[in-house]
Structure formats: C-alpha cells, structure tokens
C-alpha positions as CSV (number, residue, x, y, z in Angstrom):
1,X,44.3,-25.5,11.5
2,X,41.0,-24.2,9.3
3,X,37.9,-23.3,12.0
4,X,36.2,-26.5,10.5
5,X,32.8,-27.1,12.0
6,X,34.7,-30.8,13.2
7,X,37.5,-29.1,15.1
8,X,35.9,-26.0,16.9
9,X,35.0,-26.5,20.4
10,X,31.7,-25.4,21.9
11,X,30.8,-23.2,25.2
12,X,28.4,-24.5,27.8
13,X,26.0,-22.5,26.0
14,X,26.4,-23.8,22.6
15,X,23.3,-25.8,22.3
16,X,21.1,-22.8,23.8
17,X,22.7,-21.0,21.3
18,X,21.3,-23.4,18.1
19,X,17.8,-23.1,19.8
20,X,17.7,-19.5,20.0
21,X,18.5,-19.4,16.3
22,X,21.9,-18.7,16.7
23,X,24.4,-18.4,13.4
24,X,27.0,-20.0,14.3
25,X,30.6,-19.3,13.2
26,X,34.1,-20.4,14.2
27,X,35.8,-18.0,16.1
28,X,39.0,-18.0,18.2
29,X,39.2,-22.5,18.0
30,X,35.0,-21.8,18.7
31,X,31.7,-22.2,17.3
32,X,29.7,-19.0,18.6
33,X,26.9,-16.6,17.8
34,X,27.5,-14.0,15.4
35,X,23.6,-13.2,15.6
36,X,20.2,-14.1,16.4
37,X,17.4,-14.0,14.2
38,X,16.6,-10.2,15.1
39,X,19.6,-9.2,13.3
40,X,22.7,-7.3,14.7
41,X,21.7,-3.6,14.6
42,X,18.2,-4.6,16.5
43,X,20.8,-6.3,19.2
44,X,23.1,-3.3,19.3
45,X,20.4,-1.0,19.4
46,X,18.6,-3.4,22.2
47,X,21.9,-3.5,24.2
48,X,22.4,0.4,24.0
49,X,18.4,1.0,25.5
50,X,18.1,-1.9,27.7
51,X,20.1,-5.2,28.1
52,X,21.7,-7.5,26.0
53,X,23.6,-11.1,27.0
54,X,26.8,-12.2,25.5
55,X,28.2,-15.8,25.9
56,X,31.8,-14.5,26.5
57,X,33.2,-18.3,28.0
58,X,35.0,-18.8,25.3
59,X,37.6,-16.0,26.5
60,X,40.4,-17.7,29.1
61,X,40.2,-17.7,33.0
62,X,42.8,-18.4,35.4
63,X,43.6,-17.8,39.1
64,X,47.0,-17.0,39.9
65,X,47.9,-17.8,43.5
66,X,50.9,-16.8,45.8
67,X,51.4,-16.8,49.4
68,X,50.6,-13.2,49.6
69,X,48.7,-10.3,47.4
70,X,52.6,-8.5,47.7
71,X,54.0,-11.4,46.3
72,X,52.1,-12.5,43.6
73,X,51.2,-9.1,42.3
74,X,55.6,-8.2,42.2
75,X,55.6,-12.0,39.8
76,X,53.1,-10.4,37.9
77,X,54.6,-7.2,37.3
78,X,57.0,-8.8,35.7
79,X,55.0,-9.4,32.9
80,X,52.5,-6.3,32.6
81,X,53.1,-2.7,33.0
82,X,49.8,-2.3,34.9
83,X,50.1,-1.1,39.1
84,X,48.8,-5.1,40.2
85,X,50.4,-3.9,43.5
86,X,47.7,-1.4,44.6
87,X,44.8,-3.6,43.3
88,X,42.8,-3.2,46.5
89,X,40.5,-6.2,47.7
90,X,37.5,-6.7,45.1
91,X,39.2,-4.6,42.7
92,X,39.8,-4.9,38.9
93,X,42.3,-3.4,36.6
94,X,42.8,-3.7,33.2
95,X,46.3,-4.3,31.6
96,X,48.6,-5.9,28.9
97,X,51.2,-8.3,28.3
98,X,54.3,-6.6,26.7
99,X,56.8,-8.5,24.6
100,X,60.9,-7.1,25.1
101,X,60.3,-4.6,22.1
102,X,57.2,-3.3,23.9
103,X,54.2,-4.3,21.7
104,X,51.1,-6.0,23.4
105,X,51.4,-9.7,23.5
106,X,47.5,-9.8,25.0
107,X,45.5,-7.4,27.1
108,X,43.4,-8.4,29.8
109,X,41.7,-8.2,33.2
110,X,43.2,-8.7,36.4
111,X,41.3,-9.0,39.5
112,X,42.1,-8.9,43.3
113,X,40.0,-11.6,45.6
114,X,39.3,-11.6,48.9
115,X,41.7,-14.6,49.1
116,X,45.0,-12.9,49.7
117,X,47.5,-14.2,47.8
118,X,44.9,-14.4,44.7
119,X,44.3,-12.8,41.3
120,X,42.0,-13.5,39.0
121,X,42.8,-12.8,35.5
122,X,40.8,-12.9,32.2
123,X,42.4,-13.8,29.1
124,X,41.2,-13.4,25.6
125,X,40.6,-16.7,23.6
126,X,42.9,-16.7,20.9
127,X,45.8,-16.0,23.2
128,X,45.2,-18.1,26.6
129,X,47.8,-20.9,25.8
130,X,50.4,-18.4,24.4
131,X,49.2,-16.4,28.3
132,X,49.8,-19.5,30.0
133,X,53.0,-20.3,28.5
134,X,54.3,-16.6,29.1
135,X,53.4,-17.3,32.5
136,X,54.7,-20.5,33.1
137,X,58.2,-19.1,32.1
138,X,57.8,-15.7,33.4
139,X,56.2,-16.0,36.9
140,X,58.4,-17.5,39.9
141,X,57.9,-21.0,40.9
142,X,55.9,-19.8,44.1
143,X,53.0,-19.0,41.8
144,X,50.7,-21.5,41.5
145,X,48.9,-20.9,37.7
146,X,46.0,-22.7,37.5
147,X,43.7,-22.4,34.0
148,X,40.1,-22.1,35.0
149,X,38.1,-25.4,32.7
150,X,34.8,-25.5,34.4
151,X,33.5,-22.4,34.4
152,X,31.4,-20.2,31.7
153,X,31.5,-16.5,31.0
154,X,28.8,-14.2,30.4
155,X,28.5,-10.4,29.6
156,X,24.8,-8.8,30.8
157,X,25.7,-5.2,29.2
158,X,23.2,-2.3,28.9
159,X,21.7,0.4,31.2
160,X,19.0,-2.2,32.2
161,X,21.7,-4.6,34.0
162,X,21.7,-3.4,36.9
163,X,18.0,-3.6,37.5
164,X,17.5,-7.4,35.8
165,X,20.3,-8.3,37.9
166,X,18.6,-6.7,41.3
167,X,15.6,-8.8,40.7
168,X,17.7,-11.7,41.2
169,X,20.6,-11.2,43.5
170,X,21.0,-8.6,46.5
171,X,23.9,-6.1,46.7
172,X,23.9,-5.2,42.6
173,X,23.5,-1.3,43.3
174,X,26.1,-1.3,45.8
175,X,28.7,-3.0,43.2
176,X,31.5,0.5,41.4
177,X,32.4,-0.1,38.4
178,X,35.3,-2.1,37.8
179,X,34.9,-4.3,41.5
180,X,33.8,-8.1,41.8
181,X,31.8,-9.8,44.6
182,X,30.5,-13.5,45.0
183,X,27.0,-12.9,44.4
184,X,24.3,-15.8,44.7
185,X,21.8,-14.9,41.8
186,X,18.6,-16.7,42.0
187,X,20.5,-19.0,44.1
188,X,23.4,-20.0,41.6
189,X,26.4,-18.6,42.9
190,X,28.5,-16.6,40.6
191,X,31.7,-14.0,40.3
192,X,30.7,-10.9,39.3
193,X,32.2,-8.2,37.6
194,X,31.1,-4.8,37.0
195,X,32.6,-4.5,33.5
196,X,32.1,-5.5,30.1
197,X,33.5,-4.3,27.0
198,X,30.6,-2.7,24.8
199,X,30.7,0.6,26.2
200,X,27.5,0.3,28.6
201,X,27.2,-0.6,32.3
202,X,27.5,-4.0,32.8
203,X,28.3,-7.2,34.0
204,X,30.3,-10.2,33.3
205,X,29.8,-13.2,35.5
206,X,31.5,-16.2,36.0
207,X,29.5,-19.5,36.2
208,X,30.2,-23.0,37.0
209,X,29.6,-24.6,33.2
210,X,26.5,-26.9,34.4
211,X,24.9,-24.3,36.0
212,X,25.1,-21.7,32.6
213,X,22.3,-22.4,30.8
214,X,20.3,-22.1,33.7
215,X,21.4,-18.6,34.8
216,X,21.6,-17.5,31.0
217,X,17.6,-18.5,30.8
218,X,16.8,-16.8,34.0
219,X,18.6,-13.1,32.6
220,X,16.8,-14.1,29.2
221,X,13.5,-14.1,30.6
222,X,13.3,-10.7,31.8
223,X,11.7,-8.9,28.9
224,X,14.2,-6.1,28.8
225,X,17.2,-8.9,27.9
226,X,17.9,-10.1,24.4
227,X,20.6,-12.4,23.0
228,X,23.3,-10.9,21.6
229,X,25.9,-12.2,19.4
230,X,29.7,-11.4,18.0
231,X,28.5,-9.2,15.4
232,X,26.6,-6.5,18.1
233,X,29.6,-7.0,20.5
234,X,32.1,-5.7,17.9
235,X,29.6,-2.7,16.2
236,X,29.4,-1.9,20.4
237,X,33.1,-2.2,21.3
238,X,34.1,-0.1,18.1
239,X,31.9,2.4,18.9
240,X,33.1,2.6,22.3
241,X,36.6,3.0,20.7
242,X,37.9,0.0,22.5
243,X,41.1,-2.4,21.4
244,X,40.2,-5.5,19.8
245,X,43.2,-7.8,20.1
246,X,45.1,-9.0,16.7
247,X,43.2,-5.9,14.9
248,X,43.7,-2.6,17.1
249,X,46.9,-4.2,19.3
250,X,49.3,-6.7,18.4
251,X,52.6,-7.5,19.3
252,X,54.5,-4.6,17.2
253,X,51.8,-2.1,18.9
254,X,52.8,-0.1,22.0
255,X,50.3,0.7,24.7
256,X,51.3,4.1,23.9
257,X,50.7,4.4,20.5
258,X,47.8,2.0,21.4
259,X,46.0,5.1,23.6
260,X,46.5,3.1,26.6
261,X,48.8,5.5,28.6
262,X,45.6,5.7,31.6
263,X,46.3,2.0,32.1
264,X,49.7,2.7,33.2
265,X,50.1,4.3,36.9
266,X,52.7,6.7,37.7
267,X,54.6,4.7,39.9
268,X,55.0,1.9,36.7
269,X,55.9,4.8,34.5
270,X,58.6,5.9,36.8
271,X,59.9,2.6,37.7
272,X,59.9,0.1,34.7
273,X,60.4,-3.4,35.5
274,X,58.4,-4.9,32.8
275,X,59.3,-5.9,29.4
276,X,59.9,-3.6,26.4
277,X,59.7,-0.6,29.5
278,X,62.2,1.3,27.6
279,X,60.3,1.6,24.8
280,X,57.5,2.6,26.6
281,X,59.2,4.8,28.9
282,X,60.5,6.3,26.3
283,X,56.9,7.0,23.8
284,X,55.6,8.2,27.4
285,X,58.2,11.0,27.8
286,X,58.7,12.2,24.0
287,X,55.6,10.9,22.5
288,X,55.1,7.6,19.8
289,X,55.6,7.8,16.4
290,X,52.1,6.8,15.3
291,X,48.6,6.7,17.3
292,X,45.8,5.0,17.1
293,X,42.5,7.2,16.0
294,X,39.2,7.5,15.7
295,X,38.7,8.1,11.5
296,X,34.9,8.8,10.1
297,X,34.0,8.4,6.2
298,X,32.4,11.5,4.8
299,X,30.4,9.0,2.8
300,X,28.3,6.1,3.5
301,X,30.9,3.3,2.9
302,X,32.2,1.8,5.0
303,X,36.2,1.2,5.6
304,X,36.9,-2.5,7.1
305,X,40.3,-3.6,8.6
306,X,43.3,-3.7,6.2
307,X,42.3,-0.7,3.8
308,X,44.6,1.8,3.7
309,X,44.9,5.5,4.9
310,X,46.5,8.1,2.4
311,X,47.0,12.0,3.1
312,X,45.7,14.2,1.1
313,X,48.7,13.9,-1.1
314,X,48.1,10.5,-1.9
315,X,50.8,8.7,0.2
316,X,50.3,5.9,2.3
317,X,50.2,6.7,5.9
318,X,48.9,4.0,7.7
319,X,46.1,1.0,7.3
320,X,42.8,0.8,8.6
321,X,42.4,-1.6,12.1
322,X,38.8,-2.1,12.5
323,X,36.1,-0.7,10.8
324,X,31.9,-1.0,9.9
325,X,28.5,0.4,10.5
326,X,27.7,2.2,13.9
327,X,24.4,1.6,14.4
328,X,24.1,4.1,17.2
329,X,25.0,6.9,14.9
330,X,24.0,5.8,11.8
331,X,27.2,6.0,9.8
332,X,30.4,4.2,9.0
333,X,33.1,4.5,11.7
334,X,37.0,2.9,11.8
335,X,40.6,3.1,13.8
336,X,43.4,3.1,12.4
337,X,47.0,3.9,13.4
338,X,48.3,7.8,11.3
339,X,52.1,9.3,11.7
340,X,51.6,11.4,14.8
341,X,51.2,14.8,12.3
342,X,48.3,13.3,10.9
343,X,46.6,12.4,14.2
344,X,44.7,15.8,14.9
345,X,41.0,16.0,15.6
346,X,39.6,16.9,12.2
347,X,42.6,16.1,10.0
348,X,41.5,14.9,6.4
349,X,42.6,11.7,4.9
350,X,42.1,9.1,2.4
351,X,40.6,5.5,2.9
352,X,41.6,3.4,-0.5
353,X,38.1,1.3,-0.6
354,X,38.5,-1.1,-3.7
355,X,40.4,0.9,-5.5
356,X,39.0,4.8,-5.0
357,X,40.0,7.3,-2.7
358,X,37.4,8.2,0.2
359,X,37.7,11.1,1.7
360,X,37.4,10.6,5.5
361,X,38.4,12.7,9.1
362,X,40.0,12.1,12.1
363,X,37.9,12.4,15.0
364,X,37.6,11.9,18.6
365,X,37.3,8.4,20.6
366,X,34.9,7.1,21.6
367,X,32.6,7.7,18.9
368,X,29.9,7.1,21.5
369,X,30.3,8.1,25.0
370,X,30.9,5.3,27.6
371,X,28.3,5.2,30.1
372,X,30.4,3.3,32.6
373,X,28.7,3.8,36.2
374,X,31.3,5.4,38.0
C-alpha cells in the first residue's frame, strides 16, 4: 500500500507537528516531520551543541511479561542473540532478531523493569507486526506479549538533556547511560531512558499519548531545545555510524558483518541457542565475508543508498547502504558493505554516482565520536 496522505496514521504529536511548521512525509505507515522551518543542518547542528526533540512514537512498544526475569529472558533468547539473562534491574541492552540463516530480522531495545518477570522492548516501526508475529510463534505460551497502543515516544538528544531535563524532574544526573527509571517530569510521569540513537547523550521517554503534547511543549520551551525532524535524525545517526534498519541491516545481513559483534556477550557466543547461531558462530571465529564500513568521497558529492562501490579495478564490490551530507564535518559521508580485503582503514574505492566513477576511502566509524555519558 502507497504512503498516501489518506492511509498514513498520525502520532499523538501530529497536529503539534503541523503548527510548528512541520513537513510532513509518510514514513514507516506514518505521517511525520522530516523538518521544521529552520532547516535540517540548523537542527543537526542545534542537536550536536544543545538539545534537540524527536517524536520517535511511531517506533513499536511492548512489554513482555513472564512469571520470572529467568524465565522470560531464556523465551527471549530464543529469538535474539543478545545476553537478556544478565539484564540487571533498570537496565537496557540493545539487540537483534535473527532469522535461521542468521541475517537481522529487526534490531531493538530491550529493557529490564523493576517488575520481575518484565521486559520492555522497543521495536522499530516498519517491523512491529512482523516482531509481534515472530514472537507470538517463537516465545512460550507463559509469555504474556502485550503491544504498548497508548503511549508516545520521544527522543530529547544533545549535550543540553540532561540539564533541561533536571529543571523538570529530580534524579536525571544520577541516570548511566543505557538504564531506565519512572521519573515524574513536571508532574507527568514518564519511562525514561538514557539512550537515543543520534550519537549524543540523551533521552527517550515514554508518555501516556494524552499527556504528549504537554510534556513535548514543556522540553520545547526551554530555549536550548529545538524541534527536530527525520531528516536531522538520519544526518545524526549516520554520522554516529549507527544501523538504520532495511538500509544498513536486513535480513540477509549478519550482526557480524553488520559490526555488531559488542552486542553479543561471551557467554551467547559460546553457547548459541538462537537462530542462524551457526552462522554467526561461525563469522565470529573465522571472520565474515564482507563488513560494513565507514566510506568518505574525496569530492563534494555525495553517495546515497543503492550506488555502487567498485575497486580501483573497476569491478563491483559492493553497493552503497546509506549515504548524505554530515553537517558536523562538512562533507559527504556513506556505509556500505566491501569483501573483507577491501575493508582496511584508508583503502581506495569507487562510488558509481550517475554514471562516473568517484574516487572515495574507507575510513573509520563513527565519523563523529559518540558522546554517550558513560
């Protein structure tokens, strides 16, 4: 079905969105923000310096409950190669659904609660009814899988989060990164994640849907937060090197080949027990085929998603995943996935762009550092 402006279905936020002077475009079944009036580099650029707020509720949420944390993390195991198991309390891990052959059917965040017995996971949008059937069939019938309808998701991402967010709740400073607390900001309680996926500190919090637009005005009217849209999400999340699902993973991509080998623990390594593990297991020991790398034009063109990557030879070596303008460092920037000979830091290649050959270099990820508080 076409993204139609008839059949996309809005966020909580949708109609803040239109008053801000949102553009609205369908994406994932949705109609959301690709920017605001100030443009996507000013929102990037505001996001990397201060704060900027994402309306991220179109992404899936769903509790998973069991009748213990031992229980319900060994169901999910079943499905992820991620250590669920030694999720302490509060505690968030990021992960991926693997198909039999061992490519990603989603990747997502999982999240220990204080209720034992629960996780809470969250699901990105274009895959939450394919998640919820792969759980339905996968997970034992002593899991109770319940999708999450009523509440809204937002990112507060930049170096100035944690300080607009002090103003209004108590206990912000104290939060790691990657742990989750029910905080009451400004008297609107809300689940609260330290993480976000631009590259900068951040949060994302979890709101009941008719009490959204009232939290998302409170964050907007602390000077230092703007409203951000798709477009500064992806120019952040590229520069960060991070996965976008259906460009930089798929379901014929390993989490190996992917670059995601520090989201599997030793004890999963050793012991298998989800699906397409012998794949995996096998890329971990003797090493995958292909990888996933950070490429940078020697020009100022830019390289978007589908071009393809020749060596110097002229022979087609891979295609590029995502790809654009990184405001932060002023130059075109892409990933792509290269035959493991051709994966080195500082190896040359081609990017076909309409027709001519660019000349471009593999270099390291992220293109700009993460500045996760740790």
């Amino acid at each position: 079905m076409s993204e139609t402006s008839e059949n996309l279905q809005q966020t909580s936020l949708h109609d803040l969105h239109v008053e801000l002077g949102g553009k609205m475009v369908g994406f994932a079944g949705y109609s959301m923000p690709v920017q605001y009036p100030a443009g996507i580099v000013t929102e990037h650029n505001h996001t990397r310096s201060k704060a900027g707020l994402f309306d991220v509720s179109h992404m899936g949420q769903v509790l998973l409950k069991g009748e213990s944390h031992a229980h319900v993390s060994a169901e999910l195991e079943k499905l992820v190669p991620g250590d669920i198991a030694a999720l302490d309390i509060g505690r968030t891990r990021y992960t991926q659904f693997t198909n039999q052959e061992g490519g990603i059917l989603d990747d997502l965040m999982v999240t220990r609660t204080k209720d034992d017995g629960t996780l809470y996971l969250v699901v990105n949008a274009s895959r939450k009814d394919d998640d919820h059937e792969l759980m339905v069939a996968g997970l034992g019938d002593a899991v109770e899988i319940e999708r999450i309808e009523d509440r809204s998701l937002i990112a507060l991402q930049g170096p100035a989060a944690e300080r607009v967010l002090s103003d209004l709740a108590d206990g912000i400073e104290d939060m790691a990164f990657m742990s989750s607390e029910i905080i009451s900001i400004d008297g609107i309680e809300c689940w609260v994640s330290r993480s976000g996926y631009t590259g900068e500190d951040g949060f994302e919090i979890s709101v009941r849907d008719d009490e959204a637009v009232s939290l998302a005005q409170k964050l907007l009217a602390n000077d230092d937060v703007l409203a951000c849209g798709l477009g500064a999400r992806d120019s952040l999340r590229l520069e960060g090197g991070l996965c976008l699902y259906g460009n930089d993973i798929d379901d014929t991509t390993s989490p190996i080949e992917a670059g995601l080998i520090w989201s599997i623990s030793k004890r999963r390594r050793a012991e298998g027990g989800f699906p397409g593990a012998d794949r995996i297991q096998l890329e971990i020991v003797k090493g995958a085929s292909r990888k996933r790398v950070g490429i940078k034009p020697d020009g100022r063109a830019p390289a978007r998603d589908g071009v393809e990557i020749q060596d110097t030879s002229g022979n087609a070596i891979g295609t590029i995943t995502s790809g654009g303008f990184g405001p932060s460092i002023t130059a075109p920037i892409a990933m792509g996935y290269v035959p493991t000979d051709h994966a080195a830091i500082g190896t040359k290649l081609n990017l076909i762009v309409r027709g001519k050959a660019l000349p471009a270099t593999v270099v390291a990820l992220p293109f700009v550092p993460n500045n996760f508080k740790r």
